[in-house]
C-alpha positions, 0 to 999 in steps of 0.5 A, spaced: 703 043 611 702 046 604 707 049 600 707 056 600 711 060 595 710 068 597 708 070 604 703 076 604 703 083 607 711 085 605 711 079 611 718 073 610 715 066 608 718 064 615 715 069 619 708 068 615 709 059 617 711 061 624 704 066 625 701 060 622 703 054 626 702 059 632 694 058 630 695 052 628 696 050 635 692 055 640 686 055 635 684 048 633 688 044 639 690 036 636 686 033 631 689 025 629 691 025 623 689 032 620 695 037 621 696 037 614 688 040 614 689 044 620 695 048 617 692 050 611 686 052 615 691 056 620 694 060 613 687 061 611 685 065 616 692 068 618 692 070 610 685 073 611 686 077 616 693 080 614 688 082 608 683 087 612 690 090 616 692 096 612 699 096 609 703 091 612 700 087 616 702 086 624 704 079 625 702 081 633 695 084 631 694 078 627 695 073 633 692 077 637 685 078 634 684 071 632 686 069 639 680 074 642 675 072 637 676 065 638 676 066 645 669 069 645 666 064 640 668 059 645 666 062 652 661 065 655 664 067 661 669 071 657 663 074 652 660 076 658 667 080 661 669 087 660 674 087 660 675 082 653 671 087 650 674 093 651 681 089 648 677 086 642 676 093 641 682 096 641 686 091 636 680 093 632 683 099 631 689 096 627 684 094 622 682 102 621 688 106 616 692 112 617 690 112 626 688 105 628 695 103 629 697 108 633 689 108 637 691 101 638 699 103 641 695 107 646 689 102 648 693 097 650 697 101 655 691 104 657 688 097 659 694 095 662 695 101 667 687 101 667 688 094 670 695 096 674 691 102 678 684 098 679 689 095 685 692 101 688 688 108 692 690 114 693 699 117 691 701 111 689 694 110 684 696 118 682 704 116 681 701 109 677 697 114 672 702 119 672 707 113 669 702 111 665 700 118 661 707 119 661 708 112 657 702 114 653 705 120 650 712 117 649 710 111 645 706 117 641 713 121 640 716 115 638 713 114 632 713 121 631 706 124 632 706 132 633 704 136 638 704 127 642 699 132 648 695 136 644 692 129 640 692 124 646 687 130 649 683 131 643 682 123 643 675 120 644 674 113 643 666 114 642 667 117 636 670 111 633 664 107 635 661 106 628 668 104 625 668 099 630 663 096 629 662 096 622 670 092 622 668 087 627 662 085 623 666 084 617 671 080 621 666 075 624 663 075 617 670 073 614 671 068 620 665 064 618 666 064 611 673 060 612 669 056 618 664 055 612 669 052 606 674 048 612 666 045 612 666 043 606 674 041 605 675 038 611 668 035 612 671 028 612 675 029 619 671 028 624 673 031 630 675 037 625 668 038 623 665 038 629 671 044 631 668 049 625 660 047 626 662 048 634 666 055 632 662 058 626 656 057 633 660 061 637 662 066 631 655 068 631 654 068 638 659 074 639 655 078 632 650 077 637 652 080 643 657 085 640 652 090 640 651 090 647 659 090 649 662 094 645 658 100 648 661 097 654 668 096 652 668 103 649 664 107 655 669 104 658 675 105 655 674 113 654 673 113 661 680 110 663 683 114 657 680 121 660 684 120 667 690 120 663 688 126 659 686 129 666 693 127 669 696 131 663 691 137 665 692 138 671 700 137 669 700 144 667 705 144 661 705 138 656 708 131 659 714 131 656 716 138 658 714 136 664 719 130 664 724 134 660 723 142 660 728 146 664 729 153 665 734 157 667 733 164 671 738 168 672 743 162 676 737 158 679 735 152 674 727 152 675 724 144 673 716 142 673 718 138 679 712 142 684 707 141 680 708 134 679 709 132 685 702 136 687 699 130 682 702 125 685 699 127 691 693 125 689 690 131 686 688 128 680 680 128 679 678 123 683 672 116 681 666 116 685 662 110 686 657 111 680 663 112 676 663 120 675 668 125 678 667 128 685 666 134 685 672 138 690 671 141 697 667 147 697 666 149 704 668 155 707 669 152 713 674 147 711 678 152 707 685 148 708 682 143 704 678 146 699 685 150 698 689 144 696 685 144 690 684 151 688 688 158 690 686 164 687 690 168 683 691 175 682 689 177 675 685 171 674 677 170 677 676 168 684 672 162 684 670 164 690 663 167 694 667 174 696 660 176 699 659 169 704 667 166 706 664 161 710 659 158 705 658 154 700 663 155 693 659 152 688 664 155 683 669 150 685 665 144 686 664 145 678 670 142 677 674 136 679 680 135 682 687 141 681 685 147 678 689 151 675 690 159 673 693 159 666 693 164 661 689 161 655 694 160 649 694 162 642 690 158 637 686 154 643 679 154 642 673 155 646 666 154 646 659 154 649 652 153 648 646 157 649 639 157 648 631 160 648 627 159 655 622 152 655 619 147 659 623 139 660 619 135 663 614 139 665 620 145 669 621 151 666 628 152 664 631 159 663 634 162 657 641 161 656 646 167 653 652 167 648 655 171 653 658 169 660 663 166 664 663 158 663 666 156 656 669 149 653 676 149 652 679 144 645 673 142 639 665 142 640 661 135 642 658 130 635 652 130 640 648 132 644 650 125 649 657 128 649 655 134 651 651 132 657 654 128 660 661 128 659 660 137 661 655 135 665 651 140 663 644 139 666 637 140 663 636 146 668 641 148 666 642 150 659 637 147 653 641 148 647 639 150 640 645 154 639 653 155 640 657 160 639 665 158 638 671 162 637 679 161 637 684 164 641 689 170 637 696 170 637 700 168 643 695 169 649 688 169 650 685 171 656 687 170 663 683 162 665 680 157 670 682 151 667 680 144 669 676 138 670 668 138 670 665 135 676 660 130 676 652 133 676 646 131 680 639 135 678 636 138 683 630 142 679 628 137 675 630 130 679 632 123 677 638 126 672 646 124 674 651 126 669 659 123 670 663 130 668 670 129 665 671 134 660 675 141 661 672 147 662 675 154 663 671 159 666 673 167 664 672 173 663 671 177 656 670 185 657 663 187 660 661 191 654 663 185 649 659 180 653 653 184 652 655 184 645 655 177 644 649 176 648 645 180 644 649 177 637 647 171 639 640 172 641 638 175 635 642 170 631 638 164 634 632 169 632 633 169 625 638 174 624 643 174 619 649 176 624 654 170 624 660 172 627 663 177 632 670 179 634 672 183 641 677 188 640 680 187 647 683 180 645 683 180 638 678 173 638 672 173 633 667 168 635 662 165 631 654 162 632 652 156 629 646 151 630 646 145 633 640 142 629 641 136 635 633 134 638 635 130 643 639 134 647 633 135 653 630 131 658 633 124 655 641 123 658 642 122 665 636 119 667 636 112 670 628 113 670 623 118 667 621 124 672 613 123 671 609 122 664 611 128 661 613 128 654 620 130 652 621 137 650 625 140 645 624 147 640 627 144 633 622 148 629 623 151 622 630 152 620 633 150 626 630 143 624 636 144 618 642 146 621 649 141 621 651 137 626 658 140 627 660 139 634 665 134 637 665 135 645 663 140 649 665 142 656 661 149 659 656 150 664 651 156 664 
């Protein structure tokens, strides 16, 4: 092996040998006679890529990364699979500075428990996830992340989907350029040869397939992230509080046991076949069922039809899996969307206003996909133009129904299907401030020059901004379109002009 007198990334010369040596031998395989060409070869490619690693390299990622690039280089059958792409993805991460790493630690135990729970139904799959949302946040303790809940919740794998491209692509290019230069140096070795021309063939077709499977990969990896963040949802205090948080109340000690056990029971929000959340039980005439999901509470809204007890309560089929009433706390942020009246697809779709009881709880969607499809807000429901957001004042806020958005079928304008998955908080604001609002928020989508309201009761200013999205009618959720008609939207004007400032979004009109 060539000499090498100082090893790079802060690594020592016989951790940077052996990482070498372990690609020497699950990378090239035997070449008679070349070992000296293959270990210069394997320190090329170690070195290379501890250089796209920020700060000290990561003897494991390093591996790891090379391994699965090779891999996917040389079958076809792994290229096609999923499941390989969704952990090339995850050890992209490491190659982002300041948060890869830590996206990268939280990614392998999501695929790990996601794997594991693909096998099990029911408590013992909820127990599963339950573990799984509790190691998450240990492993972000661990390394010191604040306030570990509250990040993991606000995590979205999507948003990272043009880094992650723009990384491999730099990866792949760097794998070929090396395979390039061992071409020209080694070329005199015969089957060493045939070993680059043959990997620098599989390089590009992983370039190749990537822009169809990292979508995938990453789709996917969102998906069995969100089913950690609901569980840490539905936990109702933060995970660690609920491993770790004890209260005493006069002599009796009071633990967060019930409503885990409630979660083990298998309240978590449940995946249907098409992939989305299943909407709750809603019958009024199977009301012990519906009951294990949601209980009103006094001093909070009642999700339930007062007026038809043996009816259906959409209300609570809006979410998906336990429903919690809690207190909105000090420095949450919620938000909802609202637009003008128009037509999508040829169905006339009614304004939506400012004010209202649906509203999204944490940041606001980047797009208008996010939007639809994870709030599962349908076209008839809300044509966007407009939102309205706000933080909530000192400690407390006001009294919520919070949980996980169900899945949503269209029925006015047919053919559209959106998975849910996101958080919603259904509440009430004064009568007199509502009205306010819808009327701030009207004549701020008219051109007004109003920005911003604040209500006097609970002390929160609510803010108006312009989506400035156009595609955020008649195009997500549709396998295919209903009917010939055109898409319509109503950017027009200054609208046309406005910042996308939004990130996720959980709110139906």
């Amino acid at each position: 092996m060539s000499n090498v007198q100082e090893a790079p990334a802060g690594w020592t010369l016989s951790r940077f040998k052996a990482v070498c040596a372990d690609v020497s031998s699950w990378t090239w395989g035997t070449v008679q006679g070349a070992f000296n060409e293959k270990a210069s070869l394997s320190q090329i490619i170690v070195d290379a890529v501890i250089g796209m690693i920020p700060l000290v390299g990561d003897a494991t990622a390093v591996r790891d990364l090379i391994a699965v690039i090779i891999g996917l280089s040389s079958s076809e059958e792994k290229r096609n699979s999923k499941w390989e792409w969704v952990l090339l993805v995850v050890l992209l991460f490491a190659l982002i500075p300041v948060l890869g790493g830590v996206i990268k630690g939280v990614g392998r135990i999501t695929i790990k428990v996601a794997k594991q729970a693909a096998h099990l139904t029911g408590a013992a799959k909820a127990a599963h996830l339950k573990a799984g949302a509790a190691e998450i946040v240990e492993f972000l303790n661990r390394i010191g992340m604040k306030n570990a809940e509250k990040w993991l919740l606000s995590l979205r794998i999507a948003d990272h989907s043009a880094e992650i491209l723009g990384k491999l692509k730099v990866l792949t290019i760097t794998f070929d350029r090396i395979l390039a230069r061992a071409g020209a140096k080694f070329g005199a070795i015969p089957g060493l040869r045939s070993r680059v021309v043959s990997l620098r063939s599989g390089i590009e077709k992983v370039r190749l397939k990537a822009d169809e499977m990292i979508p995938v990969a990453i789709k996917e990896l969102d998906q069995q992230l969100r089913e950690m963040q609901a569980f840490i949802r539905s936990g109702g205090e933060t995970t660690s509080r609920l491993a770790l948080h004890r209260a005493t109340v006069g002599s009796r000690t009071v633990t967060r046991t019930r409503e885990r056990r409630m979660v083990e029971n298998g309240l978590l929000p449940a995946r249907t076949v098409r992939g989305g959340f299943r909407q709750n039980p809603a019958s009024g005439l199977r009301m012990a069922e519906l009951r294990k999901f949601y209980k009103p509470r006094d001093g909070f809204p009642n999700l339930l039809d007062l007026k038809n007890p043996t009816g259906y309560h959409e209300k609570v089929a809006a979410f998906s899996g336990l429903v919690r009433n809690r207190q909105l706390k000090g420095g949450e942020e919620v938000f909802r969307f609202f637009g003008p009246a128009r037509a999508t697809h040829g169905v006339p779709v009614k304004e939506s206003f400012a004010g209202g009881a649906w509203w999204g709880l944490g940041a606001p969607p980047k797009t208008a996909k996010e939007w639809r499809e994870y709030a599962a807000v349908l076209d008839s429901f809300n044509g966007d133009g407009f939102l309205v957001s706000a933080r909530v004042a000192d400690k407390s806020g006001p009294n919520a129904v919070v949980g996980t958005v169900s899945e949503q079928f269209g029925s006015q304008i047919p053919g559209q299907y959106l998975p849910g998955g996101a958080t919603q908080a259904f509440f009430y604001l004064s009568r007199d401030f509502t009205e306010a609002l819808t009327k701030a928020g009207q004549e701020f989508a008219n051109g007004g020059k109003v920005s911003s309201i604040i209500d006097p009761t609970t002390g929160m200013q609510f803010t108006f901004h312009r989506t400035g999205w156009n595609d955020a009618n008649g195009i997500w959720g549709y396998l295919e379109m209903p009917g010939p008609a055109s898409i319509q939207t109503m950017r027009v004007g200054a609208r046309e002009q406005a910042t996308k400032e939004n990130r996720e979004v959980i709110v139906q009109p």
